[in-house]
C-alpha positions as CSV (number, residue, x, y, z in Angstrom):
1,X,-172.6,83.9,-16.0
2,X,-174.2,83.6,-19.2
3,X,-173.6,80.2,-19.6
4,X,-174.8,79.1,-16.4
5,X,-178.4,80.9,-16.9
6,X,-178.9,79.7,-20.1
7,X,-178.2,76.1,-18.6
8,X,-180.7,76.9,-16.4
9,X,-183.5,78.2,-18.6
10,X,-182.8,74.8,-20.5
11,X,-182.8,72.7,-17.2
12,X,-186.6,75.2,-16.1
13,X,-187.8,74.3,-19.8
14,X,-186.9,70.1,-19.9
15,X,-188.3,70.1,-16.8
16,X,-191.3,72.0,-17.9
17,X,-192.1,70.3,-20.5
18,X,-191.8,66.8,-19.2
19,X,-194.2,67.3,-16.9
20,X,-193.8,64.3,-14.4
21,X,-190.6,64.8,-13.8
22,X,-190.0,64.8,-9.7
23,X,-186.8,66.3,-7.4
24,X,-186.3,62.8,-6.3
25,X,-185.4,61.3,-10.0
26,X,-181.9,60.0,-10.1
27,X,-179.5,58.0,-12.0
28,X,-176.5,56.7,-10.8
29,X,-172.8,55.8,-12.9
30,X,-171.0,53.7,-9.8
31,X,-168.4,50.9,-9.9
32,X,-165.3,49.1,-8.4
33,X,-161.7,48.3,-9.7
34,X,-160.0,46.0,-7.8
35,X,-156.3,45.0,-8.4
36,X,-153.8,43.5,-7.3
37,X,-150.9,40.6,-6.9
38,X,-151.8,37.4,-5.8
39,X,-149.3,34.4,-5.2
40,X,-150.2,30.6,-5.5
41,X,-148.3,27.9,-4.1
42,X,-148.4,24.2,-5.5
43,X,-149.8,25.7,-8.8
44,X,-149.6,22.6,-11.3
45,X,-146.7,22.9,-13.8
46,X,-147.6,22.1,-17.3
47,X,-145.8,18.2,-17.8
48,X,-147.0,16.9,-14.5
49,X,-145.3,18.3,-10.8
50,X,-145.9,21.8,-9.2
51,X,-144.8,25.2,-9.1
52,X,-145.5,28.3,-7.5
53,X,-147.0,31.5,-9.5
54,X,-147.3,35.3,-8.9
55,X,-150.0,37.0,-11.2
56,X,-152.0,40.2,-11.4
57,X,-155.9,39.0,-10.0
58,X,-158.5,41.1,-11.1
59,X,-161.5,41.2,-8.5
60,X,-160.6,39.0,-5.5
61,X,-162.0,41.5,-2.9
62,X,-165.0,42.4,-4.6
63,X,-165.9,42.2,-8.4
64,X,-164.4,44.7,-10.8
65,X,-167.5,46.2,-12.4
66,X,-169.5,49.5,-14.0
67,X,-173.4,49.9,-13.0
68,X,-176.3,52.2,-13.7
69,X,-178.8,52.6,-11.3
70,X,-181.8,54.8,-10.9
71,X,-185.0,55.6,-9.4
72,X,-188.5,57.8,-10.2
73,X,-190.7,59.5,-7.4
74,X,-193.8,58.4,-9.3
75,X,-195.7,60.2,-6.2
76,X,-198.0,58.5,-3.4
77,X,-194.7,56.6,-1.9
78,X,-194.2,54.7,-4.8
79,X,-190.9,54.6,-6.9
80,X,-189.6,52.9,-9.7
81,X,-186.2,51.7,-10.0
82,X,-183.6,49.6,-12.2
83,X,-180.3,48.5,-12.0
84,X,-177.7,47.5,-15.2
85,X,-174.4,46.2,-13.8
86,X,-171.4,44.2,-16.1
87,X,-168.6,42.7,-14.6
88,X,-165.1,42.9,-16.2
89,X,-161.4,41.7,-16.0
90,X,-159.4,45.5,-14.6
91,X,-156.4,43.3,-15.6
92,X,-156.9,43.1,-19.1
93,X,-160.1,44.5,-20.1
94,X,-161.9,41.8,-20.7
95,X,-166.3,41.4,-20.2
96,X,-167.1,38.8,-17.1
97,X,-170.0,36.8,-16.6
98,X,-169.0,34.5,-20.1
99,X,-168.8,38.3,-22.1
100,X,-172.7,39.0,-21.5
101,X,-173.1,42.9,-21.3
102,X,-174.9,43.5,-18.1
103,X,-173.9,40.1,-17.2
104,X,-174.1,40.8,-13.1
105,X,-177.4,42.5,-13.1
106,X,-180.0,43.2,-14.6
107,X,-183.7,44.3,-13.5
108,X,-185.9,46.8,-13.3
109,X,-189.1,47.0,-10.3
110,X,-191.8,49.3,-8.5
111,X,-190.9,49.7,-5.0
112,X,-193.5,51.2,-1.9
113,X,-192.8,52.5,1.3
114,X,-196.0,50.7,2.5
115,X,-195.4,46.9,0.8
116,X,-192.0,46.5,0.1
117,X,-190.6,46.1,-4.0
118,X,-191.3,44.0,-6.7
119,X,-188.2,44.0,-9.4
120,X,-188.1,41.4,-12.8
121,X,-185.3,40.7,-14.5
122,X,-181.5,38.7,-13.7
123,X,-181.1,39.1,-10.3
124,X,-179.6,37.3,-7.4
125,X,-181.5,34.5,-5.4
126,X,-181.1,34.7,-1.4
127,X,-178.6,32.7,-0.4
128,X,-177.1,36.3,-1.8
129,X,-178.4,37.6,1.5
130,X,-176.4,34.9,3.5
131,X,-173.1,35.2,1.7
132,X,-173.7,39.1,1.9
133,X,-174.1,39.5,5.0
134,X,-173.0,37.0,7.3
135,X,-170.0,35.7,5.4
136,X,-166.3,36.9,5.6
137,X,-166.1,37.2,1.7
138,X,-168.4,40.2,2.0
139,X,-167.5,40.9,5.8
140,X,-164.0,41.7,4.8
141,X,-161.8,42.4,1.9
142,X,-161.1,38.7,1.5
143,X,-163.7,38.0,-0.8
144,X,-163.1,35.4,-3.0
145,X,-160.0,34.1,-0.5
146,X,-162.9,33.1,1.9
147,X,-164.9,31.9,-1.3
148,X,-163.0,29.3,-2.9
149,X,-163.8,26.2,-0.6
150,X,-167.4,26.6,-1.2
151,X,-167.1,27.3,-4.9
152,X,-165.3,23.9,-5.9
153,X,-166.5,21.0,-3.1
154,X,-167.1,18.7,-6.2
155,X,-165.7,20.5,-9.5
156,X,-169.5,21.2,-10.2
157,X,-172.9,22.9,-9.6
158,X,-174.4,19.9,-7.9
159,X,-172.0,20.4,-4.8
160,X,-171.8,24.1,-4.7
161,X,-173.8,25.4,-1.9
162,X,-173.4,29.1,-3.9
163,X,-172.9,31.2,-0.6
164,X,-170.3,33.1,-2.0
165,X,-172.9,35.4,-3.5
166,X,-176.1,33.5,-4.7
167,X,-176.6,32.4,-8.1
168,X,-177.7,35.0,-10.2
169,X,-181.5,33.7,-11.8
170,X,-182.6,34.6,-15.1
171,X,-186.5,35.7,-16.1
172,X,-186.8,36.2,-12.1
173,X,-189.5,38.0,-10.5
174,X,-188.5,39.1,-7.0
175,X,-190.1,40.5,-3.6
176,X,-188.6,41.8,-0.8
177,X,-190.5,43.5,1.9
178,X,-190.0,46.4,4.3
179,X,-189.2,46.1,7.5
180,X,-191.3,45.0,10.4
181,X,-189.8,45.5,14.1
182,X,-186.9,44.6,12.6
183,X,-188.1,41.9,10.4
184,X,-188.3,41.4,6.4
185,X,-188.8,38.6,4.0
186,X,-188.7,37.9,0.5
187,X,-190.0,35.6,-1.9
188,X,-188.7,34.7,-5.9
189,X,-189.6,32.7,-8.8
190,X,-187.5,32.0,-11.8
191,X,-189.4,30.9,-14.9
192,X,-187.5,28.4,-16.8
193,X,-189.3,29.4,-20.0
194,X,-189.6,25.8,-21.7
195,X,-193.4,24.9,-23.8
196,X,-195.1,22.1,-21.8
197,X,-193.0,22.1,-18.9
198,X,-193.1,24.5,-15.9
199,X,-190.4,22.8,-13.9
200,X,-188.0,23.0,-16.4
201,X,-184.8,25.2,-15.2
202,X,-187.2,27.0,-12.4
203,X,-186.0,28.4,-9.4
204,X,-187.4,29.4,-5.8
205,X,-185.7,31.4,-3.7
206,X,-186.9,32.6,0.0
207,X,-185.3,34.2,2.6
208,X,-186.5,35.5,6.2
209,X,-184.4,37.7,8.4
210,X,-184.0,40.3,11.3
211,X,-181.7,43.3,12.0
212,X,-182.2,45.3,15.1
213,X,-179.3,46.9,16.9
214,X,-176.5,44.9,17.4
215,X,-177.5,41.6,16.1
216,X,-178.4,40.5,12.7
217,X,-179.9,37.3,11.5
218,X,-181.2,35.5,8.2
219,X,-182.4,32.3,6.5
220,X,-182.3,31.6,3.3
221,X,-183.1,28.7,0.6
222,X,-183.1,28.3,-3.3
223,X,-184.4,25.1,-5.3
224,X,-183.4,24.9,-8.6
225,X,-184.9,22.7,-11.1
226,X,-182.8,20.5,-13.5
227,X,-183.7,21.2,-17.1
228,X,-185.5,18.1,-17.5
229,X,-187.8,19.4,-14.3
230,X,-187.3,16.2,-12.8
231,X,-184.5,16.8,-10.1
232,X,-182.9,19.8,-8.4
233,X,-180.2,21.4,-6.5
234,X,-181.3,22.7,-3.0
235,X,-179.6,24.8,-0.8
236,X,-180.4,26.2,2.8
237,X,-178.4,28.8,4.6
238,X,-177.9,30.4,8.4
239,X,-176.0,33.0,9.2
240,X,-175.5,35.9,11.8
241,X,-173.5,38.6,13.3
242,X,-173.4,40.8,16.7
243,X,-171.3,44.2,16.6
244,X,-169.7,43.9,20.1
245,X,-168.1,47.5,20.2
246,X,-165.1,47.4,18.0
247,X,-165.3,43.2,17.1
248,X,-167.9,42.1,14.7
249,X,-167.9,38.0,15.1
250,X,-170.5,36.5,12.8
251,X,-171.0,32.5,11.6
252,X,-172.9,31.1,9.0
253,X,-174.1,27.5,7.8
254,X,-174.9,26.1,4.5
255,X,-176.2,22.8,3.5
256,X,-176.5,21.8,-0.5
257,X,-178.2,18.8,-1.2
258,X,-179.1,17.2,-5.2
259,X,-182.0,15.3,-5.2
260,X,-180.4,13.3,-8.7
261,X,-177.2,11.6,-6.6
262,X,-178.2,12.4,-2.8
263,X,-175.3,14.5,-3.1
264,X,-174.8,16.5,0.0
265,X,-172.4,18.9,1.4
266,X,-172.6,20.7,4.7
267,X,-170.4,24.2,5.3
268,X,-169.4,25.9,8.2
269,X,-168.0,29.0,8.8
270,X,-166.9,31.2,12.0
271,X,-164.9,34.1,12.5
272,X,-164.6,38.3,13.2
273,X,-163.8,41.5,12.1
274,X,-162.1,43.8,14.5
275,X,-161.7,47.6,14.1
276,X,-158.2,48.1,15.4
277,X,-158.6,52.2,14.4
278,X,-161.5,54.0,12.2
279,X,-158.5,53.1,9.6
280,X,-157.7,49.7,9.9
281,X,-158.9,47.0,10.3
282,X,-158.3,43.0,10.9
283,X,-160.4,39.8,9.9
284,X,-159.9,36.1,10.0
285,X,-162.5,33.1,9.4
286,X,-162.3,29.2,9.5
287,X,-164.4,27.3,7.2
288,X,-165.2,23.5,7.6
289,X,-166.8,21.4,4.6
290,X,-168.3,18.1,5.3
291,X,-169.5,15.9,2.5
292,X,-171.0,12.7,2.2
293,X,-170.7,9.7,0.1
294,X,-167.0,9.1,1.0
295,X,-165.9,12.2,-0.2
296,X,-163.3,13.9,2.2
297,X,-163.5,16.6,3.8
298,X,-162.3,20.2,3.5
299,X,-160.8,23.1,5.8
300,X,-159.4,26.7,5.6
301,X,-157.9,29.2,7.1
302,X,-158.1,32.8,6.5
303,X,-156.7,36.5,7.5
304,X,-157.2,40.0,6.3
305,X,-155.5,43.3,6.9
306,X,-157.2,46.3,5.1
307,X,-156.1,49.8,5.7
308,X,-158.6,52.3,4.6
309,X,-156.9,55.8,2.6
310,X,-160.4,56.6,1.9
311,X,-164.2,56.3,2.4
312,X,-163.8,55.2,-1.7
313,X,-160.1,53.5,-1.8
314,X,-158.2,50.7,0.6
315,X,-155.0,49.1,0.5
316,X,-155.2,45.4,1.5
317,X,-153.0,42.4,2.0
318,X,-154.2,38.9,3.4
319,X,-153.5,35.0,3.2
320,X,-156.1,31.6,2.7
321,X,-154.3,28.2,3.6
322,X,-156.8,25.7,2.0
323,X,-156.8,22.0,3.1
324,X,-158.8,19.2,0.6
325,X,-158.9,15.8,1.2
326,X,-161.2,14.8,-1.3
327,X,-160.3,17.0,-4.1
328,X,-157.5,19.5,-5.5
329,X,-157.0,23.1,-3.2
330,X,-158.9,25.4,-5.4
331,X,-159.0,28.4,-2.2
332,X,-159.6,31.2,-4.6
333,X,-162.8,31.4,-6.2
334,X,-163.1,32.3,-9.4
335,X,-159.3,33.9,-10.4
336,X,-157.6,31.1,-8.1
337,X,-155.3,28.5,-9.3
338,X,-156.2,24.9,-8.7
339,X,-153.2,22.9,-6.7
340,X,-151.6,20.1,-8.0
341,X,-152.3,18.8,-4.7
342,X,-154.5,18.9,-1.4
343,X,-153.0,21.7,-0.2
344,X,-152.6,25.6,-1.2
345,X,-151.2,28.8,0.3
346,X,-152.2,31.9,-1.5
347,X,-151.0,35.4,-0.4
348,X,-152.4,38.9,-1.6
349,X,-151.3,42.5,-1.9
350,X,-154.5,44.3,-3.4
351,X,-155.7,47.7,-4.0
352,X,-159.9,48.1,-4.4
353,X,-161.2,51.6,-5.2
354,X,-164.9,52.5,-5.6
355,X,-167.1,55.6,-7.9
């Protein structure tokens, strides 16, 4: 008892004494560890032929990582907020996002209950919005099974139409607005931060969408400026979903054009997610690449399983059959194995738990 009211008068006094403090103020420790055991077929063999491999895949569902988050009431409806968020490998401890600390987010912003929020820092452009939303990375616990077609049309960022999660922008300054019947928008610029030359690696990013009842809906687009200023990537993006009692179909399209080579790559993308019982659930997708320029053409195939222990912890399992006719299999994003040919099965038992 004596411990508890002297935490209190300490608690009365900080409180006290800061002055400004209000009920509201928060900060937030949250994260996800996802793990599990992935196979790979047609996995090259070093010496030339192919193999198959079984390995321990950190993050294929979502992104292991550790994030601080907060807000301030700072009083009249107006609140400031930050995020700091790393990414990391749970499979061996290692920093993702090439070792940087906060390396998945970083930004801090005023937000209003009247205009919307204004945040500055690394953050996500908004072709985020279409690969969060409207995707079956993010739909389902396939994540980067449904990611790795779009991730490697071309072995490079000229060809990547980024819709498995948006690219994050440095030295970004971002709006998003409230919503309006329904309706919200959003606006961002990324300085590139080069003397004497304003287009050099800038960014635009816009998005427009609407979620009202069962149906949701977005645009999006990004233009990203070479570092000489003189060319850029651009990428637009469509997506939707209606909740149709227990199925959830949605479909998205995303077109990624350079302006350097003419370039182009259109993807397409339909599937659902059906609640067989408030614990488990089932998912599939098909994804269709077309690209110009002679370049063949891609497909895959994906299904998900995910049984839910908790509101915080699942159990999943699921399988991606990726099809390339213009390049190497590469159907896991990020932690995948490229195939030694066009083709590639991989197969997942994974666990994802969330603080």
């Amino acid at each position: 008892m004596k411990k508890k009211l002297l935490a209190a008068a300490m608690l009365a006094a900080g409180f006290g004494t800061a002055g400004m403090a209000h009920a509201a103020d928060s900060v937030t420790i949250y994260g996800i560890i996802d793990l599990g055991l992935t196979y790979y077929s047609n996995a090259p063999k070093t010496g030339g032929g192919s193999a198959s491999l079984l390995r321990m895949d950190s993050g294929i569902a979502q992104g292991s990582r550790i994030g601080f988050k907060g807000t301030e009431d700072l009083g009249g409806g107006l609140s400031a907020f930050f995020t700091l968020e790393t990414g990391f490998g749970a499979d061996d401890g290692s920093l993702g996002q090439g070792g940087l600390i906060f390396g998945r987010q970083s930004f801090v912003g005023l937000s209003s209950k009247s205009w919307g929020s204004v945040s500055m820092g690394r953050q996500y452009d908004f072709m985020a919005n279409i690969g969060g939303q409207y995707a079956m990375g993010a739909l389902s616990p396939a994540g980067s099974f449904a990611w790795g077609l779009h991730a490697d049309a071309a072995h490079g960022a000229a060809l990547n139409d980024h819709i498995y999660a948006g690219d994050r922008t440095n030295n970004s300054i971002k709006y998003t607005s409230n919503k309006i019947g329904g309706f919200n928008f959003g606006f961002m610029y990324g300085m590139g931060e080069v003397a004497g030359n304003n287009n050099s690696g800038r960014t635009v990013s816009a998005y427009a969408g609407y979620d009202n009842g069962p149906f949701s809906g977005g645009l999006g687009y990004t233009d990203i400026k070479n570092t000489a200023g003189t060319d850029a990537t651009r990428m637009y993006g469509a997506g939707a979903t209606y909740q149709l009692g227990a199925w959830k179909p949605f479909g998205n399209i995303t077109q990624v054009k350079s302006t350097a080579t003419s370039a182009k790559v259109t993807t397409y993308e339909l599937g659902t997610v059906y609640a067989l019982t408030p614990l488990w659930d089932v998912s599939g997708a098909y994804q269709f690449q077309k690209r110009n320029q002679g370049v063949g053409n891609a497909s895959a195939l994906i299904a998900m399983l995910d049984y839910k222990i908790s509101k915080r912890t699942d159990l999943y399992t699921g399988i991606v059959y990726d099809r390339d006719k213009g390049y190497n299999a590469y159907p896991v994003f990020g932690g995948g194995i490229q195939s030694a040919t066009g083709n590639q099965t991989a197969f997942r038992l994974g666990m994802r738990h969330r603080f």
